[in-house]
N, C-alpha and C positions, 0 to 999 in steps of 0.2 A: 504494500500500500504506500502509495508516493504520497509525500507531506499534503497538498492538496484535498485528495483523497479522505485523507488523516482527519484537516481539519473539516471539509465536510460533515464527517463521523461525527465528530467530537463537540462544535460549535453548537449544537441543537443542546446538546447536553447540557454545556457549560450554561446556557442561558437558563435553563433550570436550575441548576447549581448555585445560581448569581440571585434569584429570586428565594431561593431557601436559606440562605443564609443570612441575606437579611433580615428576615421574616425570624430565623433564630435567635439573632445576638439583638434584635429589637424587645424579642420578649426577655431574654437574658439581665439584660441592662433594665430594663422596667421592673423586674424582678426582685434584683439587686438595688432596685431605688438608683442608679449610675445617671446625675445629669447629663444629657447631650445634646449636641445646635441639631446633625442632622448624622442621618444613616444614608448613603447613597451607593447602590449597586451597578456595573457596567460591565458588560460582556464585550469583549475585542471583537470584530469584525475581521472578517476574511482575510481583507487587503490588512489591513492592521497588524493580524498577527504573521503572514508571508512577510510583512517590510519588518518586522523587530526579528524574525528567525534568520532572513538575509544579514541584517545590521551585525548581530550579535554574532553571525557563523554556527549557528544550533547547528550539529552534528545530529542530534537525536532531540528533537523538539517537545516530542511526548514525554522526555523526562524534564529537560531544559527550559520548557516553555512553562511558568509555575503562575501563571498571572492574566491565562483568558478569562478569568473572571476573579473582579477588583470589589472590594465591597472598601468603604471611606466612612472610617468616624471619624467626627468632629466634635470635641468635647472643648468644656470651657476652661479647665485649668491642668494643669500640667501633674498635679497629682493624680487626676481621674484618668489619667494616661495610666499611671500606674494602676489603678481600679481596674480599665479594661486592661490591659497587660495580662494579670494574674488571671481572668475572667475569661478570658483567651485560651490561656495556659490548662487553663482547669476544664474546659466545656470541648474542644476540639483536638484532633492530631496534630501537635506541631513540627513542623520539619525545622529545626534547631539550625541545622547547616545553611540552609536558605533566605532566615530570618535573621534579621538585625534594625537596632536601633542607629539610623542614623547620625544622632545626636552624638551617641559616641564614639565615632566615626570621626570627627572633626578634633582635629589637635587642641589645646586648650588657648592659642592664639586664632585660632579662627572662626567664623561666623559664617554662616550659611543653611544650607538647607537641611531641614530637622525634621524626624518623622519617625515613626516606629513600625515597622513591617512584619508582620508573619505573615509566613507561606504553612497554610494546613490542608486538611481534609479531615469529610466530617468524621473519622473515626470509626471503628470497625463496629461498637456495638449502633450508633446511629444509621450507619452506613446499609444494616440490614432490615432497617424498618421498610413497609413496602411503600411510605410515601417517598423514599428518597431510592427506589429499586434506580441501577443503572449509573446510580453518581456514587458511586462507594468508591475511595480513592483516587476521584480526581483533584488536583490539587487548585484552588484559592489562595486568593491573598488579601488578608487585611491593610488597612493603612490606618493607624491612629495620631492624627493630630489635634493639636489646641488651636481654637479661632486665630488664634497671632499664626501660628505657624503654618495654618493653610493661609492665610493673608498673604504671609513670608512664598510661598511656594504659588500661587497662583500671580504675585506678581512679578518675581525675577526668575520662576521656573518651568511651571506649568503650561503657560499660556501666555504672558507676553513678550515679545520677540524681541521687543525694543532691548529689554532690559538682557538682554540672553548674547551671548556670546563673550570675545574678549574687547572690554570698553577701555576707553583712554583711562590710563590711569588714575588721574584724578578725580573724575568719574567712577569710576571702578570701588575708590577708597571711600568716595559716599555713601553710595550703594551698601558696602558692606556696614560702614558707620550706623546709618538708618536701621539695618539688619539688625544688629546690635541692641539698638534704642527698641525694637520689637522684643527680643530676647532678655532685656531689662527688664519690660511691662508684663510681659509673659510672667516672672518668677514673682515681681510684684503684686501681680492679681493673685497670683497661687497664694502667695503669704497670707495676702490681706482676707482671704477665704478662709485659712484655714485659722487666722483669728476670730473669727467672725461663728466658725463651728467652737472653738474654745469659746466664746465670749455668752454663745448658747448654754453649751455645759454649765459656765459657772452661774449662769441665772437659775438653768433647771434645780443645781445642787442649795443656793441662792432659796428658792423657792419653797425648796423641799426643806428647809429648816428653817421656814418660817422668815426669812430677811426677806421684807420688800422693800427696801433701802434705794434700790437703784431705780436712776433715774428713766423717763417715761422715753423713749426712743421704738422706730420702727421696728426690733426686733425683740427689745420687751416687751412691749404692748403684746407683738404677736404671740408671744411667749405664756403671758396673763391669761391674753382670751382663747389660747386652747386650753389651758388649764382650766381655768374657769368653768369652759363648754362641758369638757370631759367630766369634772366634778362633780358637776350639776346636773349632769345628762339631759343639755341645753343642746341638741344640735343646731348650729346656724347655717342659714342660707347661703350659698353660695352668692357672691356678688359679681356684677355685670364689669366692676372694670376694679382694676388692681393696681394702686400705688405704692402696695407697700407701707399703707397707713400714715404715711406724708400729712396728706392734711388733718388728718383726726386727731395724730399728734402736736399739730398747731394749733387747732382746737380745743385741745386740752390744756396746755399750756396758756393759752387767754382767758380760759376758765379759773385758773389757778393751781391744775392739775396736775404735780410735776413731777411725782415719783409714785410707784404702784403701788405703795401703802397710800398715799392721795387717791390713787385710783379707787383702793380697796373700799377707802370711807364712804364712796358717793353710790355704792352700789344700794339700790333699793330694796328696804326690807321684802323680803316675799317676792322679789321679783322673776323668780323661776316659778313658784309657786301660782302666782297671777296670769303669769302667761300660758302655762298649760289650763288655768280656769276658763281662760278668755280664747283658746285657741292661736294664742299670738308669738309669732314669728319672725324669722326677722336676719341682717345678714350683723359682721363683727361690726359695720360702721353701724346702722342702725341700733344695735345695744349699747354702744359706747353712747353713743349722741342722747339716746334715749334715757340713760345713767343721770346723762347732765343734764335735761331737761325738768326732768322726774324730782331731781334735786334742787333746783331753781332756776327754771325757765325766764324767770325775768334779768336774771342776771348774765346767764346765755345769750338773752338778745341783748344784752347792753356790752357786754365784752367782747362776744367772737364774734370774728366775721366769717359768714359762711354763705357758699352760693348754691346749696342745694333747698329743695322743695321733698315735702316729707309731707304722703298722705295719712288721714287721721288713724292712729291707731288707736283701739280699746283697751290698751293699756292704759292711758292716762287717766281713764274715769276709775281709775283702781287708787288713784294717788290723790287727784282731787277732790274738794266738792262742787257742788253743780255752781256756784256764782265765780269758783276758779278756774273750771273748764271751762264755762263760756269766756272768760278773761283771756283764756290761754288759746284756744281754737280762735277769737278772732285776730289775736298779734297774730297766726298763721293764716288768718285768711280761710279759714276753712267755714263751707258752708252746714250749717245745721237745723234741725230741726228742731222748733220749740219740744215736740215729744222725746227728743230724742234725750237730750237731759233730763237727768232725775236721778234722786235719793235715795229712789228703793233698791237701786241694785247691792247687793251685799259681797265683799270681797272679801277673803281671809290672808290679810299680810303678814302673819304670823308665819316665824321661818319650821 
């Protein structure tokens, strides 16, 4: 069978082999909880793999050829490289000989192109299930990079031409300069993450012994209101757009609200209790805002500034009485009905 031939054979295959794999190390990393930008798979084309078998001189293609089908992750920090690494190492056949981290490949004066590669196959016991019948030892190749270093690799390698060959030199020294400043921010972002997972720990450990000392920021707060949720067996809504709780912590800070023991004081007595009476629901902004409403609504409208609109909920009539809901429904502007106020409804805010 002449190489042609060969790849005929083989090309149908690999394009199944290119779709299953993905399809694997997608649920693998979801699995593992493993952040990533994206997974993407490509199978080499005919002409493609004849011009790399020419180029290279493959004697024997079917064993030399290790990369008609390329699957590419792209992950965000340069530790999660190591997450898939091991996750790699542990789920597939690795061919050791074939694979290498390019990173350490580069002497420790140079800067360039960075990337992590294995060449596998899916493995003998995977290899015999009847949805992969027919792909049992042909060989794939991962490529795992961080957003900087496919940035790094799609502009001076992958794909633009400008930057590709040998550049005047002072040019050249740029180039790599800039490189550099990517390979900086790369290890940079990695650190400041993996503060960021310590900086969790010590609130959780923080938490768990009673300190709520620390102050109110984007990822204490978030920290509070799982806790909280879980506690309580309060599940909350999911919400329509995500900042990371940016303005609610500005919010609370014009409130006067500056540390989660401040947070802790304005929670409303019964307020888990009220909302399962009333059916009420609701997303993390909605409970925090509701917190400070509940606690004093008139000092809310005179301190924070906020550009959201908030339809009536039945929880307030749990907190007021009827001459302060109607006080409070109309600062919002909300329409109601003489019936709808009244004194007989009974609510137990007893925790």
């Amino acid at each position: 069978m002449n190489t042609e031939q060969w790849l005929d054979e083989t090309l149908p295959r690999h394009a199944r082999l290119t779709q299953a794999v993905v399809t694997i190390i997608e649920n693998l990393l979801k699995s593992r909880e493993i952040d990533y930008l994206t997974i993407t798979g490509r199978t080499k084309d005919k002409q493609g793999a004849l011009e790399k078998i020419k180029r290279k001189g493959y004697k024997d293609p079917a064993k030399q050829l290790t990369d008609l089908s390329g699957i590419r992750i792209i992950v965000f920090f340069e530790s999660d490289i190591q997450a898939v690494s091991e996750l790699v190492t542990a789920s597939f056949c690795v061919d050791k000989e074939n694979s290498l981290n390019k990173d350490r490949l580069l002497s420790t004066d140079q800067i360039g192109y960075r990337s992590v590669h294995f060449v596998c196959d899916l493995g003998d016991q995977r290899g015999t299930l009847p949805e992969f019948h027919g792909l049992s030892g042909l060989k794939f190749e991962f490529q795992v990079r961080t957003v900087l270093q496919h940035a790094w690799a799609e502009l001076a390698h992958d794909r633009n031409y400008k930057f590709s060959g040998k550049l005047p030199r002072e040019i050249e020294r740029k180039l790599y300069l800039y490189a550099g400043m990517l390979e900086i921010a790369d290890k940079g972002f990695d650190e400041i993450s993996t503060q960021i997972d310590d900086y969790i720990r010590s609130l959780q450990q923080r938490s768990a012994e009673g300190d709520l000392s620390a102050e109110i920021d984007s990822i204490s707060l978030a920290q509070f209101i799982e806790d909280w949720s879980r506690e309580n067996d309060f599940p909350l809504d999911e919400a329509f757009f995500k900042d990371k709780y940016g303005e609610l912590v500005e919010e609370l800070k014009q409130f006067g609200v500056t540390t989660l023991f401040d947070l802790k004081e304005i929670i409303p007595n019964g307020y888990q209790k009220i909302s399962k009476q009333v059916g009420h629901s609701t997303t993390a902004y909605g409970l925090i805002r509701n917190w400070m409403l509940i606690t004093d609504w008139r000092r809310f409208l005179r301190e924070v500034t906020f550009n959201w609109v908030m339809s009536e909920p039945e929880i307030f009539r749990a907190y007021f009485d009827v001459n302060e809901f109607s006080e409070f429904a109309k600062s919002f502007e909300w329409e109601i009905e003489s019936n709808e106020v009244s004194d007989e409804d009974d609510f137990d805010i007893t925790n």
